[in-house]
Every structure is written in C-alpha cells, then in structure tokens.
N, C-alpha and C positions, 0 to 999 in steps of 0.2 A: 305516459311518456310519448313527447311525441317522433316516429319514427321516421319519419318522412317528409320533406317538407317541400318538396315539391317534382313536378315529373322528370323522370330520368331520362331526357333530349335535351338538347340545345333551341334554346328558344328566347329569341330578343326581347327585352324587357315590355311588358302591355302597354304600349304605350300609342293605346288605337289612335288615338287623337292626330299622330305623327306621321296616320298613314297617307300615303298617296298613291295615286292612280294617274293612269296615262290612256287615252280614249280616240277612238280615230271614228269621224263616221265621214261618208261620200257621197254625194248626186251626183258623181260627171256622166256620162254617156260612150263614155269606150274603157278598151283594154288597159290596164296598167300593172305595173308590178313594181315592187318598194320592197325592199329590204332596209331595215328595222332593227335595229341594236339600242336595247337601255341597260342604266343602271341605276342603283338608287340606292339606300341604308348603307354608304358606303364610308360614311364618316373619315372622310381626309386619311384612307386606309391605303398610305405612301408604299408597304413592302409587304411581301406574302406574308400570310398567316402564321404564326407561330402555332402548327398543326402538328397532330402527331405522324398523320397519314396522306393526307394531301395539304401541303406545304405551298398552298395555291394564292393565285391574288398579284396585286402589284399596281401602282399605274405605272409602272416602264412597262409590265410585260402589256397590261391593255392596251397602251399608244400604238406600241408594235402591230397589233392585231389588229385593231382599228383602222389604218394604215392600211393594213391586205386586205380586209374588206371590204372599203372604199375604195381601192384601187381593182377590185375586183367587179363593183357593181356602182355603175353609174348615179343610178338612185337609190341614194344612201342617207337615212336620217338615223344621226348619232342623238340621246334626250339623255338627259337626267332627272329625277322625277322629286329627290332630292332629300335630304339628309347627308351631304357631302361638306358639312363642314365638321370638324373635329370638335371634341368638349363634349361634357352633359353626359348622362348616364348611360346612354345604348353606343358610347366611345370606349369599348374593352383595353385600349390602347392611351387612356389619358392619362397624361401624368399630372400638369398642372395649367394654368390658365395661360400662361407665356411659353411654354411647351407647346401646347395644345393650337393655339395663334401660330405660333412660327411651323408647326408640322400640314396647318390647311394652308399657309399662304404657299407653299413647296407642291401642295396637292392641286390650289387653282392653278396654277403655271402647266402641272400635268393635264389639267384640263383643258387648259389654253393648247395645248402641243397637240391635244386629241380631236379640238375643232368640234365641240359640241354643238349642235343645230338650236337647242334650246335647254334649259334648266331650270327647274322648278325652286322657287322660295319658301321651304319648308318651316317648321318649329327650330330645327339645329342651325340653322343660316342665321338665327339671332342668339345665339350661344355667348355671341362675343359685344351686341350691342348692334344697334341701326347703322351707326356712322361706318365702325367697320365694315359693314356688311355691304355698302354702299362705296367707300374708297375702293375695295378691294373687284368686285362686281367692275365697276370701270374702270381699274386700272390693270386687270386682264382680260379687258375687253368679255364678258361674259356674257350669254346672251339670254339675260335673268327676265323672268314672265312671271306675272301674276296679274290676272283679273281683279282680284277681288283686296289687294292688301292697295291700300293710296298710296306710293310713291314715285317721287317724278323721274327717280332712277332705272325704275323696274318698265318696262312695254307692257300697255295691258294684252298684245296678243304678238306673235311674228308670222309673215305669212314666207314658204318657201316655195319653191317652182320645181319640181319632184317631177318625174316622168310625163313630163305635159299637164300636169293639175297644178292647182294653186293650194296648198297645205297651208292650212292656216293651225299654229300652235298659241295656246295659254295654257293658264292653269289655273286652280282658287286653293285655297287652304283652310282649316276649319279656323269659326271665328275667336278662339282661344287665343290664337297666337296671339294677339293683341297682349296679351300677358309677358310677353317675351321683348317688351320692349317699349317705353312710355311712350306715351304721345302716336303710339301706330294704332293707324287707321286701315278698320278693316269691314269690308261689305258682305255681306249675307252671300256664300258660297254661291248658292243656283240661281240667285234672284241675278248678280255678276256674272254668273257663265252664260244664262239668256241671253244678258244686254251683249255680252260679246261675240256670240254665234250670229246672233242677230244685224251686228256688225260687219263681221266676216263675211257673212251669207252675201251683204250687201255688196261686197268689194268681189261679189263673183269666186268666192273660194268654193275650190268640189269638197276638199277632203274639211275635218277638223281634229288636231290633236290638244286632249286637254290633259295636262299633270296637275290631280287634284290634292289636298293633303287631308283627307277623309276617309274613316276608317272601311274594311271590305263592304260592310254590310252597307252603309248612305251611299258606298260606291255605287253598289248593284241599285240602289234607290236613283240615284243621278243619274244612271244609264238609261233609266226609263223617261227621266225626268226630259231629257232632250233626245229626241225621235231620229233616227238614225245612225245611234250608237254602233258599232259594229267588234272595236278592239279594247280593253281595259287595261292597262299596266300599272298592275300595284308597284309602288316604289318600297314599301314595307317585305321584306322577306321572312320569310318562315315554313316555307311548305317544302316540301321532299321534289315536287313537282312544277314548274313555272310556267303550267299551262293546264289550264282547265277552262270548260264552258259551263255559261251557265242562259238559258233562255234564248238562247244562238248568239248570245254575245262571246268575244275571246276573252279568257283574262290572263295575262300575263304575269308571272313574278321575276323581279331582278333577282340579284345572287347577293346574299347576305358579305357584306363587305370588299365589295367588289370581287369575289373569288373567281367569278364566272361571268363570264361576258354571255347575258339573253338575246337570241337574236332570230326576229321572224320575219319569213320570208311569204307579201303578201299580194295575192292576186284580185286585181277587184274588174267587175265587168258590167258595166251599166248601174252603178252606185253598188252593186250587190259582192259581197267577199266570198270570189269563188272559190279559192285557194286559201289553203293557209299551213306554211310547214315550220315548225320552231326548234330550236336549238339551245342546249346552255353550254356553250363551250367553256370548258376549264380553262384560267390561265397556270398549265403548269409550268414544269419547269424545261419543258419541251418548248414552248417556245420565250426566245431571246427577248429582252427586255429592250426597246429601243434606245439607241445607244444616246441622243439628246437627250433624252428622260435622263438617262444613267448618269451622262455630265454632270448635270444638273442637282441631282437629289443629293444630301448629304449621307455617307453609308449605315449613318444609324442615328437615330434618338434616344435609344435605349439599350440597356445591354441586350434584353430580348430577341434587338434586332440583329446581334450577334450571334447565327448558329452556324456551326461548322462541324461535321458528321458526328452529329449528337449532343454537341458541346455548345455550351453560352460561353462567350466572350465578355468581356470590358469594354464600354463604349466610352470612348478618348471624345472629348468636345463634342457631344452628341448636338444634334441640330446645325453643327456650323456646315462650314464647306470644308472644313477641316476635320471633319468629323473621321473617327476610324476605329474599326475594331481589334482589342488586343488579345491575344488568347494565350493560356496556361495551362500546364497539365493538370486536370481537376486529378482530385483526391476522391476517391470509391468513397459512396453512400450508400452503405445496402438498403434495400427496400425489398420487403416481403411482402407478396399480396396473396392471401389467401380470398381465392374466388371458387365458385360454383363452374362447371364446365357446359357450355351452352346457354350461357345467362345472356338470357335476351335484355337485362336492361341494368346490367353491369356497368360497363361505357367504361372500362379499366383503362383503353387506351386514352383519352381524353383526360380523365384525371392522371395518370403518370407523366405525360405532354406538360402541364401544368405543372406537376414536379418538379420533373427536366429543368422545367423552367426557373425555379429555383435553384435546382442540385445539379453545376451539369454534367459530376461526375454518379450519378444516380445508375446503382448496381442493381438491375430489377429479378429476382425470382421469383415462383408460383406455388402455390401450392393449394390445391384444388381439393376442395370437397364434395360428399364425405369421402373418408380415408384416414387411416389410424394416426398421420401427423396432422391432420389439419383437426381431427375429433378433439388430440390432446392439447394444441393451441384454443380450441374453443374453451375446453375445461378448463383451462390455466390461465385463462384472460378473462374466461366469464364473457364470453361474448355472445349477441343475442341477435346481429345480423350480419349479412355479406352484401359485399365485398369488404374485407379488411386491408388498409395499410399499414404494414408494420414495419416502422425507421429502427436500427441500430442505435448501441448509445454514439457510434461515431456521428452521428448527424450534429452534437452540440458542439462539435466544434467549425462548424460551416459558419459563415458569415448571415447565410440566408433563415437562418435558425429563431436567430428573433426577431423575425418576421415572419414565422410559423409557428413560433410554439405555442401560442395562446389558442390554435385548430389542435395540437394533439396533449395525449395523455400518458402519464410513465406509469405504464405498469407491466410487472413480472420483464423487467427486460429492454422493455421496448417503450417506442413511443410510438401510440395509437394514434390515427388520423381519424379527430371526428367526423361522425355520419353525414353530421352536417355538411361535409365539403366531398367526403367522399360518397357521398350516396349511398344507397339502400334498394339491394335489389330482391334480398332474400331474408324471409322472418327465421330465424330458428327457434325463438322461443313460442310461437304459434302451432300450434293442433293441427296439423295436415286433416283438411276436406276435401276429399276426392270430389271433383265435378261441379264444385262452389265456383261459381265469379260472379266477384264483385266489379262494376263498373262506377265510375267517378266520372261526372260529365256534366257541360249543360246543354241545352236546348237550341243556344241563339248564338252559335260559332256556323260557320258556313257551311261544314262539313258533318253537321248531327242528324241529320236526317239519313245521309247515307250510313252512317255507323250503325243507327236507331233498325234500319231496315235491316243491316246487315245480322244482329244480336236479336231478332226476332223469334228464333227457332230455336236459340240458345234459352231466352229470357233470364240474364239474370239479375242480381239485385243490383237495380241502378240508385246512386246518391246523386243528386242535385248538388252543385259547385256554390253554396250557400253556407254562411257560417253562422252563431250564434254569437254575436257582439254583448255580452254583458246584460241580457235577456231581449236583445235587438237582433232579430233576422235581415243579413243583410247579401246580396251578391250585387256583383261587377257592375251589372245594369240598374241597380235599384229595384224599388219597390215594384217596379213591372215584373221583372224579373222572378222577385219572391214571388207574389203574384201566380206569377203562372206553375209554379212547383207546389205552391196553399191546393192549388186547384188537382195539381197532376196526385197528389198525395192522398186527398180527398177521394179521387175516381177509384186509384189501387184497394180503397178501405173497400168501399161499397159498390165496386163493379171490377171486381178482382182479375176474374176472366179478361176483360178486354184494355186495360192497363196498358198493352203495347201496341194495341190498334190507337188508342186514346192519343197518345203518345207520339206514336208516328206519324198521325193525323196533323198533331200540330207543329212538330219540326218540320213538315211541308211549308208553312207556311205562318210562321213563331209571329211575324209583326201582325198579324191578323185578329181582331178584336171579336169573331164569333169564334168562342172557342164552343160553346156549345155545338155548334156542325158537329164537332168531334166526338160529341157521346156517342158511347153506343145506344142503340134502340132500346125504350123503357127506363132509363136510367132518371134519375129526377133531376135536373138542373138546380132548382131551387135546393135542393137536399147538397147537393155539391156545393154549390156558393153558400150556401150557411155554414158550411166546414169549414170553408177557405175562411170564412171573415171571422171565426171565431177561435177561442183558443185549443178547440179541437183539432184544425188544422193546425197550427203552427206545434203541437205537442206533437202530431204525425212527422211534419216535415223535422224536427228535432230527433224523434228517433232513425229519421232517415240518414240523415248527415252525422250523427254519433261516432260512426267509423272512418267518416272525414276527418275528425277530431283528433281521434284517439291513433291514428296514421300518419296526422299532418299532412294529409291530401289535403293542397290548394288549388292545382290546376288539373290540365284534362285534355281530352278524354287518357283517364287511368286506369288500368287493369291489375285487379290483385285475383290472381288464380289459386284458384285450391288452399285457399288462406292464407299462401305463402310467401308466391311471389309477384314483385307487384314491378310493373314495368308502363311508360308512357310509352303511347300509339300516337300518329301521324295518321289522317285518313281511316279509310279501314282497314283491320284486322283479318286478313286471309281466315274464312271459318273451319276450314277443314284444318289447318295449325292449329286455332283455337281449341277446337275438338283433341285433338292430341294433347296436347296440354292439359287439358283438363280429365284428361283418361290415365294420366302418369299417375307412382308410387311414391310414396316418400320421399323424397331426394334426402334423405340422412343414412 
C-alpha cells in the first residue's frame, strides 16, 4: 500500500526548467546604494491568497507598496524575473484558457500601474501562444527582455541610470522554451549572455542585471560562468528563506505568488558589494490595496475570490467589471479531524483552508490522539494513519459534494477523506522503533550537503530519491544520477565505517566527476565501480529505496522517525529536536 505520496510542505510543481534568476555584477569606482525589489512565480495572482493564516498577496496591495518605496528611495529598480502570466500547471488558480487570458490581461495593467524597470520572458509568458504574448507586451507598454529568445518585440538588454551607474538589464531562458511556441527561436543561454555583457560592457555600463530562466543549480554554474557576479534572484520560489550565499555570491528568492514583496537593499564600493540587508515584506492586510488598482480589477473571478469572515460567497459575472460577490447564510458541515497533538507534519490547517474552500459553512472539531475517543474511532473505521478527516452524512447535501466525493469514503457513519489529499503524518499500523530515522533524499538539490553534514552524528538510514521503473532505475537527473547512488550503495557494502564521510565528500561537490577523491584510504576503486556497473549494485540500490516504495516517498528531503512518523524538512533539521524525537515513547 502505498502510504504516502509525497512530502508534507507546500511546494510548486518541479518544474526546474522554469526557473529563473536575476544577477547584478559592478566595475564602477565609487559609492552607491540601490534598493532592489522582485518578484516572480507569481502567475497573474490578481487577489490575496486563499489562505488559512495569512490571507496575503494581491497586485493592489503590491502597487500600493511599491509606490512607498519608490517614493521612499530615489534608486529604485522594481524586476520581474517571471512566470507572471496565468495558465499551465504551477496556476493554483486556473480555471480555463478564456479565464485564465482575461485574469493576466487585468494582472499586466497592474503591472503597468506598478512601473516595472524590466521583466523577464519565461516558459508561462507562452502559455497563451507568441502573438499574444507580443500584442499584449506592447500594448501595456512592458518592458520585456530576453537575450537569448529572437524576437523583434523583446530588447535583447535595457540599460537604467540608478545612482550615478549605468545598469544594464537582460535575461536568457533555457533552450526548451522553444517548445512553447512554433517557429520560436532560441540561442544557447550563456553563449547569449556573453554576446550581451560584452555589449553592455561596451556602452560603458558599471553594473549588469540578468533574469535567467535556468534552473538553481546552471544558475550557480552561470554565476561563474561571467566574472563579476555578485547578486542572484531566483524567480522560482520554494525555500522558507529568500536569501542565502553561496561562494560570496547573494541569492535571492521572490515570494511564491506574489505574497511578499523581496526587497534588498544594496551597498557597493569600488565594483565590490559591501552592504547588503534584505527583506520579505508580507503584503497583508495591514496595508491598503491601491485604490487605481482597486478601480480597476473586477471583485472576483471565482467564488473563491469571495471570502468574507470565513465564508465563500457566489461570484455574480466573475471576470467582468461587473463582476460581485453574493453571500448566503451557509448550512453547518461538521468535520471531525482526528489528529496527533504536536504533529510536526500534519498541516491540518492548510487542508481544512481547502475545505473552507469548498464547504463555507464547514463546522470544524478535534479530536486528538491517543485517547479513549479517538482509540474507538480508530477501531471502528479501521484506520491505519493520521490525520483523519471525518465529514457528516450532512455533507451530501452541499452542492460542493460532487466534486468531492470521488477523494472520500462511507464508512461506519462518515465519509472519510482520502490520504491521498489529506496527507499522512503518522503510521499506526507500524512497530514503534525507538531511535530508528529513516531519511529520503538526494544528493544534487542545493541544500544536501548541509542536511548530509548536519545527520552525521545521527547516521541514519538514508534512501536515494530513485525508483524502480518496471526493472529500469530511474531518478529526476537521469542515469548520472543513478550513477552516483550505484556508487554510494557500493561504498556503504564494502566500506561501511566511512559511508558518511564518502557521502559528504561528494554533496560538496555532486557535479564533480573524481568521485574517487572521496574514498576513504585502502578502499579499492575498481572493487567499487565493478558494483556500480553490475547487477550487484543495482540489487543494493533496490533494497535501499524498498521503503521508498512501500511509503510512497517521491520527494525530499523526508524524515520517517522512529517508524512512525514521517514528515517533509526545508533546509536543515534543528539536531538537538531531532534527538528528542527520536528519544520519544509510543505515541499510542
């Protein structure tokens, strides 16, 4: 069975290809300071978040802000780095392709209002086809860049005049997008950003900002690739954090659907970044949405967009200018969630939010395990993990019902909300092993080496994010990929002791083809690589991921503690937490 099917966080579809970056590097010879605000994966995301807890986001409330900080600071560059058109699968918010047109053309106007300095041509900017992307680009004046895609609509670079320097912006995109649109012509990413620094350089620009559409890792490869990198902005979000260094470069992340406005504020002194302080300011509901914005936008496209203290409404002519929401006294939905109390990778509010979203007369109660009602709920439903949702039979008479009921199940009473939607954070039908963690991870994510170094003391049993395809071993990266886990599986048989030196060796430095450096001393290289390339190795690497399988662990890094409980980590995992954890009793 499988129990799990993927990590318990919020995290935007893989879709590295889509990523982008934004890059600043300098030669001038004095003082300056720039403040710095992007965004980016923000897919035409017209109105706050349909959230449980922070209810954050908007382009009125960003205009508004934008607005004070501009008027706050003289040198000011507003970027988009891009995925700001609606549509396509990383659009939590699509409804259909006429929908989806008419709610980004409402979104470039807000962009138009916000006075973007530049904006990146990403994969989702062809969501709707070339020509639109090109009417629409000059008919709100946008001021669209790409190096590396041929169109005579797009600048291949913009230069600005920022505190006494001359900023010169582009951007390139990976050469896939050509996929997203016939007849588009597209140039080899860095061979394109050469020719156009090379460019700039010429026309006497100090600084350079480029928005690339290249996943973290070619990012960090590009940064090297052109000599005086200094700043990075992924346009891709996902991380807990929107600033991290890496080699003394910055790297920047925007805020997953516009929720939060990034913004750094940056010192440089003789080409060199002596300064550098960042921020992710929320837009909540503390600050006012600018009132042109608000004109302007229609009050909903969907009912969703309808909440009012706790309730969804009816959206009356969603998309027009006419648009308005109606509300009614909803009718109580009980919902019972029987959860664990301190469940680290529960996320009960996120899926009840969802609910809401559905039901938005949803009557929520708790009831926490163990304890002698939720024991006799478990025996009476035959239940075998948590968290549970459990709907009343009043739920079948909601409207929203047959468009749920195919996620739940009737039994004894209720209708059960599969695992699948509700997650899995805790096994009951599993063996409590005190001090057991299993980790799920791989190698070649940007943050495994600090994980890797951080579980060194702990050591426990790590799975490689690798599956077995129909007797084909296959992960994310391909055969390099397996590759390097034939090898790591190989070291753990026949050099058992240093398996996490081995390990940590190479997540230093994963694109690196002497993996041998990494042995420990005495070890036989040739005895290794005869592993790897034989069926010896892949029977290893097979019983390693076994419990991948049989879990439904696909992504990572995932922690299953003490056999039980199994929760998705960001970054590292606090180890002195860890330790507690793993020192706990039964939770039954």
């Amino acid at each position: 069975m499988k129990y799990f099917s993927g990590v318990l966080k919020r995290t935007a579809p893989l879709m590295l290809a889509c990523q982008a970056l934004f890059v600043v590097f300098c030669s001038y010879s004095f003082a300056a300071e720039i403040t710095m605000a992007c965004t980016g994966d923000t897919h035409a995301m017209l109105y706050p978040c349909n959230c449980p807890r922070e209810p954050d986001g908007g382009i009125a409330r960003r205009v508004a802000l934008v607005k004070s900080l501009r008027g706050r600071s003289r040198n000011f560059l507003l970027v988009d780095s891009g995925g700001f058109f609606g549509g396509g699968q990383s659009d939590s918010y699509s409804q259909n392709s006429e929908m989806d047109k008419r709610r980004t053309l409402f979104y470039l106007r807000g962009m138009q209002m916000a006075g973007y300095d530049a904006v990146a041509v990403g994969f989702d900017e062809f969501n709707f086809g070339l020509d639109f992307l090109e009417q629409n680009v000059k008919a709100y004046g946008l001021p669209a860049v790409s190096a590396n895609i041929k169109a005579a609509f797009l600048k291949r670079f913009i230069i600005k005049d920022v505190a006494g320097m001359k900023v010169g912006i582009t951007s390139i995109v990976a050469p896939s997008v050509s996929m997203k649109a016939a007849g588009l012509e597209v140039e080899d990413p860095i061979s394109a950003l050469k020719k156009a620094a090379a460019e700039m350089k010429a026309l006497k620009v100090d600084c350079l900002i480029l928005l690339s559409g290249l996943n973290e890792q070619d990012s960090r490869l590009a940064a090297k690739e052109v000599p005086g990198i200094k700043v990075v902005v992924l346009s891709k979000s996902g991380g807990e954090e929107s600033r991290q260094e890496y080699e003394g470069t910055l790297f920047l992340q925007p805020s997953w659907q516009g929720r939060h406005l990034v913004k750094a504020e940056l010192a440089f002194e003789k080409g060199v970044l002596t300064g550098k302080r960042t921020e992710s300011i929320r837009l909540s509901s503390e600050i006012s949405g600018d009132k042109q914005a608000l004109s302007e936008l229609p009050a909903c496209f969907a009912d969703f967009n309808c909440r009012k203290n706790g309730v969804t409404g009816a959206c009356l002519n969603p998309g027009e200018k006419s648009a308005s929401c109606s509300f009614r006294k909803q009718p109580k939905v009980p919902l019972t969630v029987l959860t664990l109390k301190d469940c680290l990778g529960c996320d009960t509010d996120a899926k009840i939010a969802y609910l809401k979203g559905q039901f938005g007369g949803l009557d929520v109660s708790y009831i926490y395990y163990p304890g002698a009602k939720a024991a006799a709920l478990v025996k009476k439903l035959g239940l075998i993990t948590l968290p549970v949702y459990l709907f009343g039979p009043e739920v079948e008479k909601e409207a929203a019902f047959t468009g749920i009921k195919d996620k739940l199940e009737f039994k004894g009473g209720y209708y059960v909300l599969s695992p699948a939607v509700g997650g899995i954070a805790f096994f009951l039908d599993r063996p409590h092993a005190a001090g057991r963690l299993d980790v799920f991870m791989g190698l070649f994510e940007p943050k495994s080496s600090a994980l890797i170094e951080s579980l060194r003391e702990i050591k426990p049993e790590l799975h490689f994010l690798a599956t077995d395809n129909g007797g084909k071993l296959e992960a994310q990266r391909g055969i390099a990929e397996i590759q390097e886990y034939l090898r790591a599986v190989c070291v753990k048989k026949y050099a058992p002791g240093s398996f996490w030196d081995y390990v940590s060796c190479r997540s230093r430095d994963i694109n690196s083809s002497w993996w041998e450096d990494c042995l420990p001393a005495g070890t036989d290289a040739v005895k290794i690589k005869a592993c790897a390339k034989c069926r010896e190795g892949e029977d290893l690497l097979r019983e390693s991921i076994g419990l991948n399988k049989e879990l439904g662990v696909m992504a990572g890094p995932t922690f299953l503690v003490n056999n039980t409980e199994i929760f998705g980590v960001r970054g590292v995992f606090p180890k002195e937490d860890l330790k507690k954890l793993l020192g706990q009793g039964p939770r039954r």
